[in-house]
C-alpha positions as CSV (number, residue, x, y, z in Angstrom):
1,X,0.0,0.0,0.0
2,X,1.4,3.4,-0.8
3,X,-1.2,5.8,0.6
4,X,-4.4,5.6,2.3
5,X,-7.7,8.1,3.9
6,X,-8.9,6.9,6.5
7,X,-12.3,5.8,7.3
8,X,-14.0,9.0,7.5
9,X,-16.5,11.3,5.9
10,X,-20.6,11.1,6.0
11,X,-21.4,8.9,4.8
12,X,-18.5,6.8,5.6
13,X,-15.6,5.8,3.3
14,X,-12.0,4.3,3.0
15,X,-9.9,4.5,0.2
16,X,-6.4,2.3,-0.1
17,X,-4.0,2.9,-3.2
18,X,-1.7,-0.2,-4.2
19,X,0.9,-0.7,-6.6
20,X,3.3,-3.2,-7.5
21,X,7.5,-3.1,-8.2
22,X,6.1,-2.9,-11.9
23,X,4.2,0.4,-11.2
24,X,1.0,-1.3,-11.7
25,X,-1.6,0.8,-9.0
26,X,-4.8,-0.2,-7.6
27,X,-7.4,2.5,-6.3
28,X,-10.3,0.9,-4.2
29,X,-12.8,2.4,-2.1
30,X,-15.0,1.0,0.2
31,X,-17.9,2.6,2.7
32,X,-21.4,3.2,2.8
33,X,-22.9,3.2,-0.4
34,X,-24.4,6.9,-0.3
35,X,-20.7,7.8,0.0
36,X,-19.8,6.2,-3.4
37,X,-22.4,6.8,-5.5
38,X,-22.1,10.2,-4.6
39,X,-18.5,10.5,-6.0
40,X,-19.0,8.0,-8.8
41,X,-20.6,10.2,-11.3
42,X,-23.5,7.9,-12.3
43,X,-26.7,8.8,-14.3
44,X,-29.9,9.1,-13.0
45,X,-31.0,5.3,-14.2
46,X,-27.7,3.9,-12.8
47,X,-28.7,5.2,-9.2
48,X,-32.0,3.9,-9.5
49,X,-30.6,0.8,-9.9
50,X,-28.3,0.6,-7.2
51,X,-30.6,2.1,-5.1
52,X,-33.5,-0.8,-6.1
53,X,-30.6,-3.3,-5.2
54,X,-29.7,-1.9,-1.8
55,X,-33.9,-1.7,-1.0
56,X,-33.8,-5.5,-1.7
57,X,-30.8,-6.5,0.1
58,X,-31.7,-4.2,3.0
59,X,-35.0,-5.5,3.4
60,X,-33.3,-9.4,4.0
61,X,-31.5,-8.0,6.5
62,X,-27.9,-7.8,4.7
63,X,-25.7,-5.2,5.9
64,X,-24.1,-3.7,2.7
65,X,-20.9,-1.8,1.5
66,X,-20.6,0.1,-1.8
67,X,-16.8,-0.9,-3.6
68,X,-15.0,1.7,-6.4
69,X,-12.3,2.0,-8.3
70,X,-10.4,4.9,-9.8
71,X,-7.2,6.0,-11.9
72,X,-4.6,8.2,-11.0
73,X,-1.5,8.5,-12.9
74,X,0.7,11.1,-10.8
75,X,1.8,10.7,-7.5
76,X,0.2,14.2,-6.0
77,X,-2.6,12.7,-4.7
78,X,-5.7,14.8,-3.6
79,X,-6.3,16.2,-0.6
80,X,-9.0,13.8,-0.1
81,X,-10.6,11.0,-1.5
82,X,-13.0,12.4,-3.0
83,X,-11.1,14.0,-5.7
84,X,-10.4,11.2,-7.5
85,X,-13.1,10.1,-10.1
86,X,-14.6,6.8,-9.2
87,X,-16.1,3.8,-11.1
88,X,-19.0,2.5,-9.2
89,X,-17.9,-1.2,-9.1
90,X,-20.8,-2.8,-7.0
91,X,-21.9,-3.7,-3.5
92,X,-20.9,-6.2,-1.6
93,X,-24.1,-7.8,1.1
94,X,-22.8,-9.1,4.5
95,X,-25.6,-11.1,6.6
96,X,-25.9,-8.7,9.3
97,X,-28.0,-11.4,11.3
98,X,-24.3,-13.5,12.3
99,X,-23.8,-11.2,14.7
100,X,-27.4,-12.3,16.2
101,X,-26.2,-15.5,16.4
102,X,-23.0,-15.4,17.7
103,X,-24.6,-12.9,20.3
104,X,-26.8,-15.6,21.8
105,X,-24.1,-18.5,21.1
106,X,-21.6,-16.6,23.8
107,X,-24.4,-15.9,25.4
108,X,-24.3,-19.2,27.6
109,X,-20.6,-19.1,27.7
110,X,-17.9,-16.5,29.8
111,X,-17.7,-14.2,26.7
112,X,-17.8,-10.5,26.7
113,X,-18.6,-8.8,23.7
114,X,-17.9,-5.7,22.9
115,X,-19.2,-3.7,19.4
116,X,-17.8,-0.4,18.3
C-alpha cells in the first residue's frame, strides 16, 4: 500500500492505493454506499438501480458496503478521497443477522462482547 484516507466522511468511506514493483496501481474504495455513489458520477438510471438493489438487500436483513475503483497516474494525490473520479464497481451484502447468532451463542458461555 502506498497511501491511504482513512475511514472518514458522511457517509463513511476508505480509500487504499496499491501498486506493485512494476508500477501497476490499484485504487479501491470501500464505505457506505451513499458515499460512493455520490463520488461515482453515475446517471440518474444507474442510481435507481443501485438504489433498487440496496432496497432488496436491506430489506433481507444484509448489511451492505458500496466498492469503487479509480485511476490516477501522478503521484500528487488529492487532498482527499474524494477528488479522485470513481467507477462505481458494485456492492458487496454481508448477513448482518451472524452477529445475532454469535450474540446468543456466547451468550451461555464467559464471553464478553464488545461492538464499536
Amino acid at each position: 500500500m502506498i497511501h491511504e484516507y482513512p475511514l472518514g466522511g458522511k457517509p463513511p468511506m476508505m480509500t487504499h492505493l496499491f501498486e506493485n514493483v512494476k508500477g501497476h496501481r490499484i485504487i479501491a474504495a470501500k464505505g457506505a454506499p451513499e458515499a460512493l455513489i455520490n463520488i461515482s458520477h453515475l446517471n440518474s438510471s444507474e442510481k435507481k438501480q443501485i438504489a433498487g438493489a440496496i432496497e432488496v438487500l436491506a430489506s433481507e436483513g444484509y448489511r451492505i458496503l458500496a466498492v469503487g475503483e479509480a485511476d490516477f497516474p501522478g503521484s500528487d494525490f488529492p487532498v482527499t478521497h474524494q477528488g479522485f473520479h470513481f467507477v462505481f464497481k458494485g456492492l458487496v451484502a454481508f448477513y448482518a443477522h451472524l452477529l445475532d447468532i454469535l450474540i446468543d451463542q456466547c451468550a451461555d458461555g464467559n464471553w464478553r462482547i464488545e461492538l464499536e
